[in-house]
C-alpha positions in Angstrom: -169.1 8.7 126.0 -170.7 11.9 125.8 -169.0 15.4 127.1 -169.4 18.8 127.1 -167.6 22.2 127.6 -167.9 24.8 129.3 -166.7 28.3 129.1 -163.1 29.0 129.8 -162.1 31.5 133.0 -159.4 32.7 134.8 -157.6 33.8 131.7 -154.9 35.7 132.0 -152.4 36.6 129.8 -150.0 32.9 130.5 -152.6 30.5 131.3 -156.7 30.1 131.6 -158.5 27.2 133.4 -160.8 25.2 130.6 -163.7 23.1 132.3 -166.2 19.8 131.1 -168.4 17.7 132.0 -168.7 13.9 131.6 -172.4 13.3 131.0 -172.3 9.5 130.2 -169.7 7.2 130.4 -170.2 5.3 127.6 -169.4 1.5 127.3 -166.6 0.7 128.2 -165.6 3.0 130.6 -163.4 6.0 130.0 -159.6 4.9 128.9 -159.2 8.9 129.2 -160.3 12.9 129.4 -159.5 16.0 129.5 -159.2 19.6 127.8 -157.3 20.2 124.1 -157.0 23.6 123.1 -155.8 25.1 119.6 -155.1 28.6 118.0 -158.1 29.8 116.4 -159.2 29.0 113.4 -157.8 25.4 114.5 -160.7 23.1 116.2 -158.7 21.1 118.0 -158.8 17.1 118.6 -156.3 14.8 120.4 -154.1 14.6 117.5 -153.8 18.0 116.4 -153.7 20.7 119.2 -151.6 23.5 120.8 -151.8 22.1 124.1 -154.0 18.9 125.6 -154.5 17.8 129.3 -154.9 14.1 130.3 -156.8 13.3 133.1 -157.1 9.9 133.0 -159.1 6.9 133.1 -162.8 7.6 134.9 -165.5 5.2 135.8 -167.5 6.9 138.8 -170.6 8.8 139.1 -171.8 11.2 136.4 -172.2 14.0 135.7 -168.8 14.3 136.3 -167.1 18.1 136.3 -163.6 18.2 136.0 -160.9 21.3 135.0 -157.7 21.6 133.5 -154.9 24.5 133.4 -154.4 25.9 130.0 -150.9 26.5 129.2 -148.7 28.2 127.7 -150.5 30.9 125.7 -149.7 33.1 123.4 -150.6 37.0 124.7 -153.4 38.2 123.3 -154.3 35.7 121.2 -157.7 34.0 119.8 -158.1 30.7 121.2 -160.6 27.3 120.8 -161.1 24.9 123.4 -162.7 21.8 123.7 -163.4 18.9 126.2 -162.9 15.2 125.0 -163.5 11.9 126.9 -161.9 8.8 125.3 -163.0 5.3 125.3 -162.2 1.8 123.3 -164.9 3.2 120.9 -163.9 6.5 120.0 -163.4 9.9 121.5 -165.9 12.3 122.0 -165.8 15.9 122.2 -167.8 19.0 123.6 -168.6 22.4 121.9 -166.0 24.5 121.4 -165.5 27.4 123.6 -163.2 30.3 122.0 -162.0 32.7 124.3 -158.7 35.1 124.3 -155.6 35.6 126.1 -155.3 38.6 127.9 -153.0 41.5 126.7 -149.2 41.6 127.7 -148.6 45.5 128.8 -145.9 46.8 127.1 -143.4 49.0 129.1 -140.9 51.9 128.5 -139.1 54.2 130.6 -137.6 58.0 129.9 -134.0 59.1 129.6 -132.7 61.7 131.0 -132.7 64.6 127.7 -129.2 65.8 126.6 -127.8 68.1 124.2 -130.2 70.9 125.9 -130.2 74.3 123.6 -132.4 77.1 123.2 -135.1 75.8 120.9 -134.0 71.5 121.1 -132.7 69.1 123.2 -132.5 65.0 122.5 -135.0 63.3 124.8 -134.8 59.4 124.7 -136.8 56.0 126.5 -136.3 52.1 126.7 -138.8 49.8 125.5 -138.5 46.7 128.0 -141.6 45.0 127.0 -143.0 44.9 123.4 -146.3 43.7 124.7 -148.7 42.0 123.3 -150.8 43.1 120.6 -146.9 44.8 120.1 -146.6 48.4 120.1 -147.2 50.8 116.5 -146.0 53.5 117.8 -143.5 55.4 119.9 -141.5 58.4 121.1 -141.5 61.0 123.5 -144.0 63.7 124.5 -143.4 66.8 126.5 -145.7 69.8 127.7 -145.1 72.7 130.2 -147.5 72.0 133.3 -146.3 68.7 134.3 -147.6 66.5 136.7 -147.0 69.2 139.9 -149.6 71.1 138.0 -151.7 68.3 137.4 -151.5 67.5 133.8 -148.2 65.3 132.9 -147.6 65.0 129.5 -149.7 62.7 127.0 -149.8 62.3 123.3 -152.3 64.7 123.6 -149.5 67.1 123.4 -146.1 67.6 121.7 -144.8 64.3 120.4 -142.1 62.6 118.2 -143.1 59.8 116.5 -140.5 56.8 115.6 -142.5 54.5 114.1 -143.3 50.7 115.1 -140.3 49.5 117.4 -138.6 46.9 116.2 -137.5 45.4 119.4 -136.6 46.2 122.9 -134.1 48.5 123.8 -133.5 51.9 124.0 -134.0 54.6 121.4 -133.0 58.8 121.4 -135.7 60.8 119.4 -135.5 65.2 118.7 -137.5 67.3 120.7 -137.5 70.8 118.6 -139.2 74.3 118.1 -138.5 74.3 121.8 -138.9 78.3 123.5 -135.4 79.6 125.2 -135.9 79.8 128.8 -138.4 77.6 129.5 -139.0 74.4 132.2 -140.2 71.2 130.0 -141.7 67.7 131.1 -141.0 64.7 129.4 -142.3 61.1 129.0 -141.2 58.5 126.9 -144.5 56.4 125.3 -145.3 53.8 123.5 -148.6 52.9 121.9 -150.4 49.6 120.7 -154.0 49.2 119.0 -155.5 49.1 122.7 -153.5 51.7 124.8 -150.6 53.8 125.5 -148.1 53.7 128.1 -145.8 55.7 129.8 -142.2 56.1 131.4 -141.4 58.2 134.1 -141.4 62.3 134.0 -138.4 63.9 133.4 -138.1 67.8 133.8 -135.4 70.0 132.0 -135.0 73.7 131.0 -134.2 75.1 127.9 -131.0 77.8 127.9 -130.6 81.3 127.1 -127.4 83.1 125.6 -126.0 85.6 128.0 -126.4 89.6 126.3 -122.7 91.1 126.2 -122.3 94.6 125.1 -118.9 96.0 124.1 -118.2 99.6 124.9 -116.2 102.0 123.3 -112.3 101.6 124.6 -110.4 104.4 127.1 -107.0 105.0 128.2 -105.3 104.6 124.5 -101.7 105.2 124.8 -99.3 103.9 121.8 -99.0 100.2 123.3 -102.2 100.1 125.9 -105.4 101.0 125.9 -108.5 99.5 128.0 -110.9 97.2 127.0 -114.5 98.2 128.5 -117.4 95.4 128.0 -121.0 94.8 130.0 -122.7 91.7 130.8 -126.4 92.4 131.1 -128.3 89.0 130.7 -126.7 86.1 132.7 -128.6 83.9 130.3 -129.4 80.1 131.4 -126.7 79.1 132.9 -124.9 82.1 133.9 -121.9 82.7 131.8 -118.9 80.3 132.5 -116.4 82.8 131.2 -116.2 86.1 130.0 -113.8 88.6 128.9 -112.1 90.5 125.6 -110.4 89.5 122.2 -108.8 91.9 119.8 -106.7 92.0 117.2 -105.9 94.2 114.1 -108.6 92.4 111.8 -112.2 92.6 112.5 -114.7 90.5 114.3 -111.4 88.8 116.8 -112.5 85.5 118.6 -111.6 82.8 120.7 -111.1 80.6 117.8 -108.9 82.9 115.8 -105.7 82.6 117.5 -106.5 86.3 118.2 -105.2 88.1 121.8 -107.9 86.7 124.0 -107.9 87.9 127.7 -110.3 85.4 129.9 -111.9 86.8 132.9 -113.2 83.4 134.4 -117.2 82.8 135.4 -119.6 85.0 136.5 -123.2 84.8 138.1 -123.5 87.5 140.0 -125.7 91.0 139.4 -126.1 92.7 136.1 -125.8 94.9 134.5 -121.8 93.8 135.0 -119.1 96.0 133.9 -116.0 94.6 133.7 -112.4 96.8 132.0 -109.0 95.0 130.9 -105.8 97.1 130.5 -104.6 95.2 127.2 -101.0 95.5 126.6 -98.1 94.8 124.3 -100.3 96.8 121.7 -98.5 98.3 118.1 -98.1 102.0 118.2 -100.4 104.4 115.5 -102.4 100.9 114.6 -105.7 100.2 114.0 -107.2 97.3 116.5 -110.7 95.7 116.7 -112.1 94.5 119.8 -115.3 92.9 121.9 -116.5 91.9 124.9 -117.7 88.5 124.9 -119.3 85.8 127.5 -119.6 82.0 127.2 -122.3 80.1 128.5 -123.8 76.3 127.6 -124.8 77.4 124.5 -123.1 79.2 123.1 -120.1 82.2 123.1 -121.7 85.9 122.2 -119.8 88.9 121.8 -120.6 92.2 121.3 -120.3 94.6 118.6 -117.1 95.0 116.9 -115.3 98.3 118.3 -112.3 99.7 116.2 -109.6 102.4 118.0 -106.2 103.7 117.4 -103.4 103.2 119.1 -101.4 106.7 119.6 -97.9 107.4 117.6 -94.6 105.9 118.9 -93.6 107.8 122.3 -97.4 109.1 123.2 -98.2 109.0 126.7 -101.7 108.6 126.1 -104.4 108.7 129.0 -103.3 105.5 130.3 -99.6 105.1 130.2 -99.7 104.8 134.0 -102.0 102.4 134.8 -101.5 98.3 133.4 -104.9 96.0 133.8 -108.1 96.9 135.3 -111.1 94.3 136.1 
């Protein structure tokens, strides 16, 4: 018999459509045709192929046109195909026709970032797709216009790079040298020798300690004395407590055991001044104290502030009066 090929369409990246041509029969008539395909470099025959159709006996008119689906493939992959027509005398074959499988897109989507500070935060994605050529790259990208301000976020811009992936899944990458204060957009990507892709936007803002100043202390009697502080940067968030600590050695905290008096949240206007009426206090001794507020990222107090305590008996200012704020 004598066949040809003709070029393969319809290719995607599963399956492509491979088409012949029976030009003469032969004697005897066909026993059986078809497509056989192969991975290049392979040429392939009807005894060594990646895949082979069989269409069947034929003895009508010629030429004769047929088509056969060829499947499975391999993504992105280099391919040779040829038609063959069989009879008792041997098999015949067209040219062969290379063609290759379309890409397979990979895909990734974008975590939501935690562990938010001032200057980092961890930002993260999920590979759910390789793809085909498989990805070389990947991590996460952020800018500050965003896609509300027409330009989302692209390599183009700050990136983290992980490396190749080795497999699906998800993955957490550091997003540093972050400014305090300031709205960030974020996209997972991943990138293969042809393109880069991209998960969804996700938007977060970087925090701010709150500003706490102490002031100096009023109303010393020999066991009380008042505690004066000022709040006068919310920060991002606004504080979630604030209040005093003191003690008789310097630099008191809330993580020193030291007398502590919490004042609760606060998110209201500043400057904030805010007094406490500490008690309980050691006649004709010297005590430390400072304001402090706590927000998201952080507790800050203000500057260390020694006084006195009067001698045993004193009156003081303030021996009338127990707690202000």
């Amino acid at each position: 018999p004598v066949v040809t090929t003709q070029a393969v369409d319809d290719v995607t990246k599963d399956d492509a459509t491979g088409h012949g041509t029976i030009t003469d029969r032969g004697i005897p008539d066909l026993t059986q045709h078809g497509i056989c395909w192969s991975r290049a470099p392979t040429i392939p025959t009807i005894g060594n192929n990646d895949g082979i159709s069989r269409l069947g006996a034929y003895s009508g008119q010629v030429p004769h046109l047929f088509e056969s689906i060829i499947s499975p493939l391999v993504p992105f992959r280099n391919y040779n195909v040829r038609a063959y027509a069989t009879n008792s005398a041997g098999t015949a074959y067209g040219a062969t026709q290379p063609f290759r499988s379309d890409p397979d897109a990979m895909a990734v989507g974008t975590d939501d970032v935690t562990n938010i500070n001032q200057t980092s935060a961890t930002g993260g994605g999920d590979i759910t797709n390789l793809g085909a050529p498989a990805a070389t790259q990947h991590g996460i990208c952020w800018n500050t216009t965003g896609t509300d301000r027409g330009r989302p976020p692209t390599t183009a811009d700050d990136l983290t790079e992980e490396g190749a992936p080795a497999g699906t899944g998800t993955y957490t990458s550091d997003l540093t040298g972050l400014s305090p204060g300031t709205t960030y957009y974020v996209r997972a990507y991943a990138t293969n020798i042809l393109t880069t892709v991209y998960g969804g936007e996700v938007v977060f803002t970087t925090f701010i300690e709150p500003t706490v100043t102490t002031f100096a202390v009023s109303l010393i009697s020999d066991t009380k004395a008042t505690a004066n502080g000022s709040i006068t940067d919310l920060g991002e968030p606004s504080p979630d407590d604030h209040g005093f600590c003191w003690s008789t050695d310097p630099g008191p905290t809330l993580d020193d055991n030291d007398d502590c008096r919490s004042m609760g949240p606060y998110s209201d206007d500043v400057p904030y001044v805010f007094k406490y009426r500490m008690t309980d206090l050691l006649p004709d001794t010297t005590y430390y104290f400072r304001a402090y507020a706590t927000n998201a990222v952080d507790t800050v107090y203000g500057d260390d502030v020694p006084f006195v305590t009067d001698p045993p008996g004193s009156s003081g200012g303030g021996s009338s009066k127990d707690s202000y704020g």
